[in-house]
C-alpha positions in Angstrom: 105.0 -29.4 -29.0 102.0 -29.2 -30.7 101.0 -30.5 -33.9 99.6 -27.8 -35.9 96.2 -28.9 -35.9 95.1 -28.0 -32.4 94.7 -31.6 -31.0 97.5 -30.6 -28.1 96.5 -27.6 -27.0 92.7 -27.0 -27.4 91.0 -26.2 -31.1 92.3 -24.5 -34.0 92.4 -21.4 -34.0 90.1 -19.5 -36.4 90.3 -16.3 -38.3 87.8 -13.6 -39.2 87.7 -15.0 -42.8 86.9 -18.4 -40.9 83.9 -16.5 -38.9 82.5 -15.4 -42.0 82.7 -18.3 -43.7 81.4 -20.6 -41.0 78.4 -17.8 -40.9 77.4 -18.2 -44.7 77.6 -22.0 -44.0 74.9 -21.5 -41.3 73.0 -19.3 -42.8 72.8 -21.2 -45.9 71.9 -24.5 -43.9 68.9 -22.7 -42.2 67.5 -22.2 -45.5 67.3 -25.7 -46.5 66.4 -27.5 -43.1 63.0 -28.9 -42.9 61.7 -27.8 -39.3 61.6 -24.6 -37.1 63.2 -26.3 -34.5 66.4 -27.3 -36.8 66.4 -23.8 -37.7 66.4 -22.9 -34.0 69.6 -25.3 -33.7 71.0 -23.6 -36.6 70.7 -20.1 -34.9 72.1 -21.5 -31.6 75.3 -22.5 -33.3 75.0 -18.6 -34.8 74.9 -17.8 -31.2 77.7 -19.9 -29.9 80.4 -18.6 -32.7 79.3 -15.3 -31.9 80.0 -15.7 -28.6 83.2 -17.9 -29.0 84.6 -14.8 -31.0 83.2 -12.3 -28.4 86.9 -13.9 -26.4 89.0 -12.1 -29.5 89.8 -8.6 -28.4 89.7 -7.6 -31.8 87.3 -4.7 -32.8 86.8 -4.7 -36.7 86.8 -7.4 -39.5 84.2 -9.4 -36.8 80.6 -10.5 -37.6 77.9 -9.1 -35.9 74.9 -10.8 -35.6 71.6 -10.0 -33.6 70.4 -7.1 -31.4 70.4 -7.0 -27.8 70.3 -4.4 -24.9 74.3 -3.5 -25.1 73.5 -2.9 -29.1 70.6 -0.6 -28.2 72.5 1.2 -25.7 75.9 1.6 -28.3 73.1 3.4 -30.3 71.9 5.7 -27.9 75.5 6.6 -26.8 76.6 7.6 -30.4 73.3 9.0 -31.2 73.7 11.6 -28.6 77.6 12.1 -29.2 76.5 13.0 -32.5 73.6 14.6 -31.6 74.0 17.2 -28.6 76.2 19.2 -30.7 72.8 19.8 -33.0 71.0 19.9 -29.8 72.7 23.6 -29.2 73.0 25.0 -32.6 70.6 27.3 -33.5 71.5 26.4 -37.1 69.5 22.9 -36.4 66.7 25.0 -35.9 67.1 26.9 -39.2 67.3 24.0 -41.2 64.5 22.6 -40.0 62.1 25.8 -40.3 63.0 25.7 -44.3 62.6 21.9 -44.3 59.0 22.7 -42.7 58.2 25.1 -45.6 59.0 22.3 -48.4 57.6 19.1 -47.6 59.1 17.1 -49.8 62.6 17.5 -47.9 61.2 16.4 -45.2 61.0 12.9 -46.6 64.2 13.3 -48.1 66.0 14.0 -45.5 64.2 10.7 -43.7 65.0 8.5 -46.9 68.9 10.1 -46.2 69.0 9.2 -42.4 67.8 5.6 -43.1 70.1 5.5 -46.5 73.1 6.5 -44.4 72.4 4.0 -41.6 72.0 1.2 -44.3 75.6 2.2 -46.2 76.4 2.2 -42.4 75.4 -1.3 -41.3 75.3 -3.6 -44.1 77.7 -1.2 -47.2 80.8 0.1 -45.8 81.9 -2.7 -44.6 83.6 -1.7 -41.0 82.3 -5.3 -39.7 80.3 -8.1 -41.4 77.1 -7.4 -40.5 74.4 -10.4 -40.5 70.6 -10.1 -40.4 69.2 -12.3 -37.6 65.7 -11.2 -37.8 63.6 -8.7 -40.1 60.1 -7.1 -39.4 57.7 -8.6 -41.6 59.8 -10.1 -43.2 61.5 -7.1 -44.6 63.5 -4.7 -42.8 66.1 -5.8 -40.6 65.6 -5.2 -37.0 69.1 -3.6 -36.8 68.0 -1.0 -39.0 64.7 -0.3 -37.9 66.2 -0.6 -33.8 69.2 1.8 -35.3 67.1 4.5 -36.5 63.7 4.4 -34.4 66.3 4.8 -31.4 68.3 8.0 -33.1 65.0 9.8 -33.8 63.7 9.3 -30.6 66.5 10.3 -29.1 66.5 13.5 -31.1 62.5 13.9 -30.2 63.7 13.6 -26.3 66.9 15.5 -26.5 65.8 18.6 -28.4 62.6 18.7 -26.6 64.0 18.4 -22.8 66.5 21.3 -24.5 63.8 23.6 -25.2 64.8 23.5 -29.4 61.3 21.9 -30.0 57.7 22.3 -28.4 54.7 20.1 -28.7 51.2 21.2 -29.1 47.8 21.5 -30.3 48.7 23.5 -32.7 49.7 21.2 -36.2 51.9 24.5 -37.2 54.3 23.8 -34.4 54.3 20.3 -34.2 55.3 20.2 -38.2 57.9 22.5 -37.3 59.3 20.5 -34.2 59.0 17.8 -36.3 61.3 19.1 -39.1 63.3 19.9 -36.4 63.9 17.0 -35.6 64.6 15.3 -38.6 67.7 17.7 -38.8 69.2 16.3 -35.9 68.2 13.1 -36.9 70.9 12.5 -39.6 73.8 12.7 -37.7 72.3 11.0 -34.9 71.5 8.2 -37.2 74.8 7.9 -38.4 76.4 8.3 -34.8 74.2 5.5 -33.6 74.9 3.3 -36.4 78.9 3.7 -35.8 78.0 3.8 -31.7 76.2 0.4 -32.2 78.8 -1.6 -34.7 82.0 0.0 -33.7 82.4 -1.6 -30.9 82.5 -4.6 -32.5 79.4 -6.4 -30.3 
């Protein structure tokens, strides 16, 4: 019969509260250590919890932490479950021609796809997301991976559909541009949800 504190049969067990936990610890040691390489030890026992919890077949209330190819690929999937719907309504096309004719919704709508995949990711909460590493020293690659994947996945998929066509002329590549954004937003939220949802 076993004790209680896991000495009989194998360690303790540890709950999603414990994850966490044991994540700020880390996190909080690996900004006080003195060398890369500590740091680098720090991040492998980021790596191993991660991976020890990876055994739990339990989807939410997990920590996620890094980016590899399965993450980028989640993305791409919900990007274009979200997105081939906009792909075939002509009202994605409408939207984008009055988006073309005011610039400055243009970069709204960008600052909303981005927005939504932040609330997304690191907000609402559906898992405790971590930021391994950011670009420059800034943005977190999740982010910037989340969202460079939705719009290009927009760019290909409206553009191998015929919605969009590239050319010399600046006219119709502002247009096809606009366009795109359109679709972008909910393929930026469907690959934020495609890539976290699963819990990887």
């Amino acid at each position: 019969m076993s004790s209680g504190d896991g000495s009989a049969d194998g360690p303790p067990e540890v709950d999603d509260d414990g994850i966490a936990d044991l994540f700020d610890e880390l996190e909080e040691l690996a900004e006080i250590v003195d060398s890369e390489s500590e740091r680098e030890q720090v991040r492998e026992a980021m790596r191993a919890a991660v991976e020890a919890q990876d055994a739990d077949p339990a989807v939410f209330g997990r920590v996620v932490w890094g980016f590899d190819r399965e993450d980028f690929a989640e993305a791409v999937l919900g990007s274009l479950l979200f997105g081939i719907p906009m792909a075939v309504e002509g009202g994605t096309r409408d939207a984008g021609l009055h988006i073309a004719g005011h610039p400055l919704y243009f970069l709204g709508t960008l600052a909303t796809a981005v927005g939504l995949v932040f609330g997304i990711l690191y907000v609402a909460d559906f898992q405790d997301v971590r930021v391994a590493r950011r670009f420059f020293g800034l943005v977190p690659r999740r982010l910037a991976v989340v969202t460079l994947t939705a719009f290009g996945t927009a760019v290909a998929l409206l553009t191998a559909w015929g919605m969009v066509t590239w050319s010399t002329d600046p006219g119709l590549v502002w247009e096809s541009l606009c366009i795109c954004s359109v679709a972008f937003v909910p393929m930026a939220i469907g690959g934020a949800l495609g890539d976290i949802l699963p819990g990887s």
